[in-house]
VMD Tcl script that builds the backbone (N, CA, C; Angstrom):
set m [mol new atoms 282]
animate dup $m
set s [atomselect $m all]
$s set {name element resname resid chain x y z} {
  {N N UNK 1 A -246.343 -136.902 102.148}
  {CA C UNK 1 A -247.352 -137.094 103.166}
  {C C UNK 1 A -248.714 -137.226 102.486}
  {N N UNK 2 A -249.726 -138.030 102.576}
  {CA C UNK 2 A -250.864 -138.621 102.262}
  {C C UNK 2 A -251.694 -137.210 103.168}
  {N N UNK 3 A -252.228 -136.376 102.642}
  {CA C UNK 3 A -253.436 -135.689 103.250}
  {C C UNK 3 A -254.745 -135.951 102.635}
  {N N UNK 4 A -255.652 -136.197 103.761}
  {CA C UNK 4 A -256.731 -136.633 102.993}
  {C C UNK 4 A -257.863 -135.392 103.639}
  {N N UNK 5 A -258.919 -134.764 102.662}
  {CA C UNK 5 A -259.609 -133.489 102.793}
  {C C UNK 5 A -260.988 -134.605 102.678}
  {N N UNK 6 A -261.813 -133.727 103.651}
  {CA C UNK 6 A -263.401 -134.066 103.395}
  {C C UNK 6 A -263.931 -132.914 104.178}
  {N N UNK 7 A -264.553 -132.387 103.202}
  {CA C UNK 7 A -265.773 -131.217 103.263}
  {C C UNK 7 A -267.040 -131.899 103.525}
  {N N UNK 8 A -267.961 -130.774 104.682}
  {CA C UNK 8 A -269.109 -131.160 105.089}
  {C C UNK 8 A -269.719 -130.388 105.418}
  {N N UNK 9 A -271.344 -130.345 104.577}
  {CA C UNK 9 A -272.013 -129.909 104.726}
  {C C UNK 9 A -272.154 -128.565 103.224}
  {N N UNK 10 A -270.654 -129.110 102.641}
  {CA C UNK 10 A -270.579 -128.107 101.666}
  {C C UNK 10 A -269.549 -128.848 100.412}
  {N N UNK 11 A -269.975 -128.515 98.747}
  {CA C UNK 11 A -268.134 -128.715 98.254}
  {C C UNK 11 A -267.521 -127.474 98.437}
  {N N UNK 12 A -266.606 -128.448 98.625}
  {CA C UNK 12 A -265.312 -127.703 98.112}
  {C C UNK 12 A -264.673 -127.503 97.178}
  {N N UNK 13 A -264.384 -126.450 96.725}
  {CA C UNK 13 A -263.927 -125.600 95.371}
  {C C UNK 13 A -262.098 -126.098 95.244}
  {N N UNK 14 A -262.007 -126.064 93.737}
  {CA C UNK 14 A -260.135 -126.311 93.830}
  {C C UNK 14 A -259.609 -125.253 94.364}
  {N N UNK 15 A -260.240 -124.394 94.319}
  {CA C UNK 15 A -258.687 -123.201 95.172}
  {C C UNK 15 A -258.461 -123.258 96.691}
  {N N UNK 16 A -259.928 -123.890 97.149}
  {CA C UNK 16 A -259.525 -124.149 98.532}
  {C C UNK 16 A -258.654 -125.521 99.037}
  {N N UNK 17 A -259.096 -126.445 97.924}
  {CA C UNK 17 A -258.080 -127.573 98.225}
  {C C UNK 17 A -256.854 -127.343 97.909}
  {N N UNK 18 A -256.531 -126.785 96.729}
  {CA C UNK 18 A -255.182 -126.546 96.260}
  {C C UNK 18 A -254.433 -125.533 97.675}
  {N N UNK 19 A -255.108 -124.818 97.986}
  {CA C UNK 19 A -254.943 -123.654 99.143}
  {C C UNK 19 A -253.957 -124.377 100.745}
  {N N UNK 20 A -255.141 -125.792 101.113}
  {CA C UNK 20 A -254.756 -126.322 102.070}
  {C C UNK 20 A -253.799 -127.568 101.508}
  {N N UNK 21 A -253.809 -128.498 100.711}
  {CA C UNK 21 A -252.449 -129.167 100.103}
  {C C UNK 21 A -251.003 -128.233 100.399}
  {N N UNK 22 A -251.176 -127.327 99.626}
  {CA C UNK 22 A -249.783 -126.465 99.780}
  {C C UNK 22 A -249.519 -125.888 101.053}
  {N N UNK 23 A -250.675 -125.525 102.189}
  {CA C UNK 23 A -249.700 -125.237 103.002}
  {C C UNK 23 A -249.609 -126.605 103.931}
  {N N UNK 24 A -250.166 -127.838 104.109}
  {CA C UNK 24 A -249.883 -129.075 104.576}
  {C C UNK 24 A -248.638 -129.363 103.798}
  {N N UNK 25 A -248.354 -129.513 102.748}
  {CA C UNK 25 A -246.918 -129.833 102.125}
  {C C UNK 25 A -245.767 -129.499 103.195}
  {N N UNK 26 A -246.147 -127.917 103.872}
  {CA C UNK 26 A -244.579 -127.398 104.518}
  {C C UNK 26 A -244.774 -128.386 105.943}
  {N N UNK 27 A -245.569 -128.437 106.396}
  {CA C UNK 27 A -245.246 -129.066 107.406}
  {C C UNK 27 A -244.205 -130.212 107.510}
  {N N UNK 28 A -243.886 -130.668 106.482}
  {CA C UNK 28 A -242.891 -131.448 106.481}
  {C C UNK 28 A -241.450 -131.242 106.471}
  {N N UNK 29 A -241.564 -129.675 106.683}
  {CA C UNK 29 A -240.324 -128.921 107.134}
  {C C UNK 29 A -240.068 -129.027 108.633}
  {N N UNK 30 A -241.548 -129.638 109.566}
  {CA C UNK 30 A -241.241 -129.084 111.003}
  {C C UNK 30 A -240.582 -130.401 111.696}
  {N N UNK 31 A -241.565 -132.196 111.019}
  {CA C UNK 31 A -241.539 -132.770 111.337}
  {C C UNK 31 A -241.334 -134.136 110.016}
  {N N UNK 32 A -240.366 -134.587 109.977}
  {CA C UNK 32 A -240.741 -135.547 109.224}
  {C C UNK 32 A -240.791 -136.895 109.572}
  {N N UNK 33 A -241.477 -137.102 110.594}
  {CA C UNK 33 A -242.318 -138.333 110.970}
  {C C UNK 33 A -244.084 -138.390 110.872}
  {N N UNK 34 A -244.017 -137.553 110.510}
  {CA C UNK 34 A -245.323 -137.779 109.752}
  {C C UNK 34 A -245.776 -138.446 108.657}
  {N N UNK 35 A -247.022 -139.322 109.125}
  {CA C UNK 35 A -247.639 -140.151 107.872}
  {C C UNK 35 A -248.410 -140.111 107.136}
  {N N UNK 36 A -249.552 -139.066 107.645}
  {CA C UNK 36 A -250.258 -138.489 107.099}
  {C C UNK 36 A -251.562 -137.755 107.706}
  {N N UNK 37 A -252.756 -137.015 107.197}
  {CA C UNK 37 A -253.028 -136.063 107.655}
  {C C UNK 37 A -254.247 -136.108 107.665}
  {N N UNK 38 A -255.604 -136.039 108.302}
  {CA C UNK 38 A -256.852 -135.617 108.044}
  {C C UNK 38 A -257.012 -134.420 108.654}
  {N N UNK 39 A -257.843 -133.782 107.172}
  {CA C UNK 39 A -258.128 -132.155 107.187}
  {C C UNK 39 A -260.121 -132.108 106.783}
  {N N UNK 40 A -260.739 -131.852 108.141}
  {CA C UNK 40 A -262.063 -131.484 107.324}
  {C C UNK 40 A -262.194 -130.389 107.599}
  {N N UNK 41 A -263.051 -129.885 106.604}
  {CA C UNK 41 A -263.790 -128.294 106.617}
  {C C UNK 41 A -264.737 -128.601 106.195}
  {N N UNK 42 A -265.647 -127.926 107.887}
  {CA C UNK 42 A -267.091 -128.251 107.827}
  {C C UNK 42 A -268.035 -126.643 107.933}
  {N N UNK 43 A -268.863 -126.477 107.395}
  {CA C UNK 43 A -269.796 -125.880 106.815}
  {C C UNK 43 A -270.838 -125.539 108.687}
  {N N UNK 44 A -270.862 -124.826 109.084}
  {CA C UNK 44 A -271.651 -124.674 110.220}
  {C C UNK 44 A -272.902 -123.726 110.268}
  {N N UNK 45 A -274.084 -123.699 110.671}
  {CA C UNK 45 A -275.232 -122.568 110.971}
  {C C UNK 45 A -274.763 -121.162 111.763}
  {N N UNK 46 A -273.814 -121.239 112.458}
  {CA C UNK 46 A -273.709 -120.124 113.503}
  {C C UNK 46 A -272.992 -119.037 112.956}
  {N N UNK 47 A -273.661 -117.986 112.364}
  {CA C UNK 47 A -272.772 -117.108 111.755}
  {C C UNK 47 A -272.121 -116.380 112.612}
  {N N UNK 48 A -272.259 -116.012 113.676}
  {CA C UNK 48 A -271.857 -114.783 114.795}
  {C C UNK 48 A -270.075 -115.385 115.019}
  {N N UNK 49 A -270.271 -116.543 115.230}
  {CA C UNK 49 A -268.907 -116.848 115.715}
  {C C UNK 49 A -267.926 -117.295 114.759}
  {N N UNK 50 A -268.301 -117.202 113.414}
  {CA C UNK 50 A -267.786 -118.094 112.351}
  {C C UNK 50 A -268.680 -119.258 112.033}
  {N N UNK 51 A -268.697 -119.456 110.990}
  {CA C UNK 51 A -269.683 -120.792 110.112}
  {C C UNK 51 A -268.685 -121.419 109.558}
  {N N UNK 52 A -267.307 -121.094 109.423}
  {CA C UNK 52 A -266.328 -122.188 108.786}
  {C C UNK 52 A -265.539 -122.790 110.181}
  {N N UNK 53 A -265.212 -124.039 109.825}
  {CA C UNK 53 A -264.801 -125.004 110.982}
  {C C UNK 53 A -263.767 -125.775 110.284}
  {N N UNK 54 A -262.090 -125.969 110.875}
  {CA C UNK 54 A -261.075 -126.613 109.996}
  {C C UNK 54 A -260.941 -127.352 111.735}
  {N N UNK 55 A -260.986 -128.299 110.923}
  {CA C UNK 55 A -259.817 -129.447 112.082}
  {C C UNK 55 A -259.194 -130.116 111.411}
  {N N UNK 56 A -258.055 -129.981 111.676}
  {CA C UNK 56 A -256.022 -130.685 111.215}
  {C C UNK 56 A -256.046 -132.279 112.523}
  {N N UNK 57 A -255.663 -133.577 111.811}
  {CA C UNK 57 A -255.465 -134.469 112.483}
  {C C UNK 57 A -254.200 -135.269 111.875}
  {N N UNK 58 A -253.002 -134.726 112.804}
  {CA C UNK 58 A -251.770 -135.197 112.236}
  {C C UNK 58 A -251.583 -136.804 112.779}
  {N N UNK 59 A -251.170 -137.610 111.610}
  {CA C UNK 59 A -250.286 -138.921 111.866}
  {C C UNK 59 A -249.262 -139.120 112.200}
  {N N UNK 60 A -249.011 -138.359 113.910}
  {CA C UNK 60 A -247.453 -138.962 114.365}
  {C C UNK 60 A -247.133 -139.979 115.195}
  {N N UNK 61 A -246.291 -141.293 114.733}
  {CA C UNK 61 A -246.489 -141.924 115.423}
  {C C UNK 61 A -246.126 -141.320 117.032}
  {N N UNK 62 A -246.970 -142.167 117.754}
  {CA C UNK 62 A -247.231 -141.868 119.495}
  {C C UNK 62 A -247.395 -140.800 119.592}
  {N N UNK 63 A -248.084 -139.800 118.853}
  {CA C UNK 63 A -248.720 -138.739 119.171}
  {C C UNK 63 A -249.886 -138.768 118.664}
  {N N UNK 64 A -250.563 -137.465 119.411}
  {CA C UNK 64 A -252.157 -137.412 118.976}
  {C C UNK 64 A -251.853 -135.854 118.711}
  {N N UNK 65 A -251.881 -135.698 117.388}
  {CA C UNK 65 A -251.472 -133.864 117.399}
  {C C UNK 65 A -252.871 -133.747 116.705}
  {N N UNK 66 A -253.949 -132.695 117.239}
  {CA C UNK 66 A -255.127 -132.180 116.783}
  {C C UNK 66 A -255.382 -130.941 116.942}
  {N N UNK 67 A -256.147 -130.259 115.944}
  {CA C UNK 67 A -256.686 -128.460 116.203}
  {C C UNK 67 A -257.696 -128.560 115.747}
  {N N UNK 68 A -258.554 -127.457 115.896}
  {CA C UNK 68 A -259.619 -127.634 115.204}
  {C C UNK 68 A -259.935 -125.986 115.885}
  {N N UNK 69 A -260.463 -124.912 114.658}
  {CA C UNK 69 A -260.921 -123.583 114.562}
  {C C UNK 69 A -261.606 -123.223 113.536}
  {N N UNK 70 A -262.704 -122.469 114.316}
  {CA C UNK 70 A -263.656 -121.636 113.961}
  {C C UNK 70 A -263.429 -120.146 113.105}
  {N N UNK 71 A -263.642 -119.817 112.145}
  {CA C UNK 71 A -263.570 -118.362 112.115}
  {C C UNK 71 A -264.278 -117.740 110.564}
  {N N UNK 72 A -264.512 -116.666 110.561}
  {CA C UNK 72 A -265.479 -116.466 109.078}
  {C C UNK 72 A -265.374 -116.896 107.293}
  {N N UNK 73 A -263.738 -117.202 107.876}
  {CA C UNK 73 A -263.214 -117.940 106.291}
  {C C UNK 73 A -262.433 -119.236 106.508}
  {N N UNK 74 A -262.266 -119.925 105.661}
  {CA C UNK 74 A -261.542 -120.849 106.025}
  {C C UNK 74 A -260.479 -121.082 105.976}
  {N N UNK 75 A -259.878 -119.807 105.186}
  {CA C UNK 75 A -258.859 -119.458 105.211}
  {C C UNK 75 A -258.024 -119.213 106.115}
  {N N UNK 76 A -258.667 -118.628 107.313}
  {CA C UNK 76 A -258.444 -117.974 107.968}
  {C C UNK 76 A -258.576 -119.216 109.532}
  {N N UNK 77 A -259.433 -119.869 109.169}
  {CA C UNK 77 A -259.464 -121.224 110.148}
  {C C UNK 77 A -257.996 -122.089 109.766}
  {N N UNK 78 A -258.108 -121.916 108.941}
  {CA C UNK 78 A -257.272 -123.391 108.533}
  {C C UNK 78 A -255.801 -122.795 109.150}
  {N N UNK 79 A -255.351 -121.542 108.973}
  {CA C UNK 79 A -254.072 -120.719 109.223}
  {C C UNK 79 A -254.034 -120.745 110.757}
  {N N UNK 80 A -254.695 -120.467 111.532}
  {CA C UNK 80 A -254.865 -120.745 112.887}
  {C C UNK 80 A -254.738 -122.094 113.438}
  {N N UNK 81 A -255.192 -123.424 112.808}
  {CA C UNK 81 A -255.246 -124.165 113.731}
  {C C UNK 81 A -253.860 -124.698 112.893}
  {N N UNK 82 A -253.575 -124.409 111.436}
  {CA C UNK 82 A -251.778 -124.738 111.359}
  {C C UNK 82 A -250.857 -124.027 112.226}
  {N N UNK 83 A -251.313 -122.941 113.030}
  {CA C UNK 83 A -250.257 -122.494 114.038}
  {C C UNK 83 A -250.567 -123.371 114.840}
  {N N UNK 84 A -251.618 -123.972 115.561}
  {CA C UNK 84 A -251.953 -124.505 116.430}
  {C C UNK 84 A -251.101 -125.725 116.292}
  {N N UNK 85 A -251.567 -126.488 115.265}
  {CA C UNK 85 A -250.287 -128.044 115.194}
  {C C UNK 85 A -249.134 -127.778 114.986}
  {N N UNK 86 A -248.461 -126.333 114.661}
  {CA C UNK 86 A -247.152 -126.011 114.211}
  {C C UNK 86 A -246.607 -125.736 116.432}
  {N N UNK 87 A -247.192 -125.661 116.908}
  {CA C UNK 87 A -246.980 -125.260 118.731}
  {C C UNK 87 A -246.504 -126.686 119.013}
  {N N UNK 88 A -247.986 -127.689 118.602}
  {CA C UNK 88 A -247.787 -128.887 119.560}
  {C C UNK 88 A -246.228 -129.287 118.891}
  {N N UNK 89 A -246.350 -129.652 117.161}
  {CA C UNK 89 A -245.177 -130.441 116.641}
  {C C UNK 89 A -243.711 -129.676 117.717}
  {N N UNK 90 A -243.696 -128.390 117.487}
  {CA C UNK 90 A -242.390 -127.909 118.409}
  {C C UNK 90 A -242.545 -128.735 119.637}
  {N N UNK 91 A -243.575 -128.587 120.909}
  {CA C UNK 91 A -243.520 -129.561 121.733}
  {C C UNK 91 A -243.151 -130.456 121.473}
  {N N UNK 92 A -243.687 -131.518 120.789}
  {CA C UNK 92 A -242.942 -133.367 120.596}
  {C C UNK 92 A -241.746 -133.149 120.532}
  {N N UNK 93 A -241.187 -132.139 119.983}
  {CA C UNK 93 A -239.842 -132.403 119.226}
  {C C UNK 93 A -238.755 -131.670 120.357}
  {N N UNK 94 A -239.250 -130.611 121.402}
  {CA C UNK 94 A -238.555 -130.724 122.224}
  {C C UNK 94 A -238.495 -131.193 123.104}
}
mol reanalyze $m
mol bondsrecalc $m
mol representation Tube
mol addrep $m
């Protein structure tokens, strides 16, 4: 699967890319009609609610699978909105 990362408003460091590659890799355990993936992590002002921002934009055909979460790490964003596309993919597929 082709994932393509763009950071904004900030770089991004290898451990965070290496971080989100590997867990985008499994997804190809849920679904393999996937073509590929846009992942940004964007850099935000609002500290109270989280300042890190991940949105996941999966390539399935005739679907529109999207997440996108807020939270103080991005670690911690990015793990959330992969549950989030890990919900819808179960939907399509049942």
């Amino acid at each position: 699967m082709n994932v393509q990362i763009q950071s904004i408003h900030f770089d991004a460091d290898q451990r965070l890319i290496d971080f989100v590659e590997k867990k985008m890799a499994r997804l190809e355990r849920f679904v393999d009609r996937v073509t590929g993936a846009d992942v940004m992590l964007r850099l935000e002002k609002d500290h109270e609610m989280g300042n890190k921002v991940v949105k996941i934009n999966l390539l399935v055909p005739g679907h529109d699978v999207v997440a996108e979460h807020r939270a103080k790490s991005f670690e911690e964003a990015f793990d959330d909105a992969m549950d989030a596309v890990k919900r819808q993919l179960e939907k399509i597929k049942g």
